[in-house]
N, C-alpha and C positions, 0 to 999 in steps of 0.2 A: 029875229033874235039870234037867229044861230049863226048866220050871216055875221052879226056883228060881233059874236063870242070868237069866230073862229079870225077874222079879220083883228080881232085884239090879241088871240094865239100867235100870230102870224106876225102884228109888229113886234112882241114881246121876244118872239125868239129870234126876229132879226137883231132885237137892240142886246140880247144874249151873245150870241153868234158873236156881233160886229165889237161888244167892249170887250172879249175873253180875249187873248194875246194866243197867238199860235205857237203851240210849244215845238218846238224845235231839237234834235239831239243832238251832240258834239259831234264835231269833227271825226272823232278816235272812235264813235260810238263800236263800230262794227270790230274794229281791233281790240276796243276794251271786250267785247263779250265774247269772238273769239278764241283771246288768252286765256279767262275765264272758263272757257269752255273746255282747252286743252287742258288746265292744271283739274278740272275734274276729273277729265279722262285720264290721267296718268295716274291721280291717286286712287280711280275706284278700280276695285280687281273685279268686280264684272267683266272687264273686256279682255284679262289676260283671260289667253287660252290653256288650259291643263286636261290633259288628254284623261280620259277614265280607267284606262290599263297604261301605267309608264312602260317604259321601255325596257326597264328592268322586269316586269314583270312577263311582257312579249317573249324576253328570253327566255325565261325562264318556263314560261308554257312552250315555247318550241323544243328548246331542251327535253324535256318531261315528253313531247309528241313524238319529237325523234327515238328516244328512248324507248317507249312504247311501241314503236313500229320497226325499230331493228328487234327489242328480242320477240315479235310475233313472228317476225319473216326471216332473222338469222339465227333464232333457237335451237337447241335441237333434237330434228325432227323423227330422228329413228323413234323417240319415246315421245309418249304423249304427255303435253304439256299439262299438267294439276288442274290447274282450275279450267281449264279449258273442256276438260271430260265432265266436265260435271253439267256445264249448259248445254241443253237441248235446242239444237237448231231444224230438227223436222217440219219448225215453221216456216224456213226458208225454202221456195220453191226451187225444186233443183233442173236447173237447164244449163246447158252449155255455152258461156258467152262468144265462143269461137263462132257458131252456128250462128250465131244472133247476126257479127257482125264483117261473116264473110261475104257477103253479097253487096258490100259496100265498097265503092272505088272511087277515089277521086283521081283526078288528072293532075301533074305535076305542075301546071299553071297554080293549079287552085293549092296545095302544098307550099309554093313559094308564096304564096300570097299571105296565107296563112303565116307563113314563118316572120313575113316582114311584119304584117301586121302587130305580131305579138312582138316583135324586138322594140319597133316603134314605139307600141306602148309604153312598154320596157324603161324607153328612154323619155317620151313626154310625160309621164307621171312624175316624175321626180322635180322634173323644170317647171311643170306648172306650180308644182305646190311648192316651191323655192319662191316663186314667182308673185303665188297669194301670197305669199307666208310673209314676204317684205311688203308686197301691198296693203295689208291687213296691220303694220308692226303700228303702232302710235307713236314710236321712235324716230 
């Protein structure tokens, strides 16, 4: 019996199978969803990129750090600066950074090395992210 249930499954979804028509998609299918695909991309702003501190604001905290760091170290130093007397730093352990790091020598190989390496940077930072930055554009 079960022989003959699954032998009548078996003409049944060949004669399925053989009258359905094979659908087919157009020619342009892949161009159609594509374009479709581009006009989404351009209208949804998910993909623009906007930085979380602008660049105006980058100034403006360097500005503010600059400032903060000329009048520590170009104030002046005959009197003591106001609010500076009043923090206690006995918490900071007091050693001499000279000591720390006179026993230290490098070799003028490794000095140039160093120097190239950091200009190098210097210069592929900029070109890469020139580089993503049009790879990345949807433009």
């Amino acid at each position: 019996m079960k022989d003959n249930i699954e032998n009548l499954l078996d003409e049944l979804s060949k004669k399925v199978i053989t009258a359905s028509n094979l659908e087919t998609p157009s020619l342009d299918f892949t161009a159609n969803i594509m374009s479709n695909i581009n006009v989404v991309a351009k209208q949804s702003e998910s993909t623009i990129y906007k930085p979380l501190i602008t660049k105006k604001a980058w100034f403006i905290i360097a500005v503010i750090f600059i400032a903060v760091c000329a009048y520590v170290l170009l104030g002046n130093t005959s009197e003591s600066i106001g609010w500076f007397t009043n923090v206690d730093f006995s918490f900071v352990p007091s050693f001499n950074m000279a000591s720390v790091f006179s026993e230290i020598s490098f070799s003028k190989t490794v000095l140039y090395a160093i120097v190239v390496l950091a200009f190098m940077l210097f210069i592929q930072i900029p070109l890469l992210k020139k580089y993503f930055d049009t790879r990345i554009s949807f433009e």
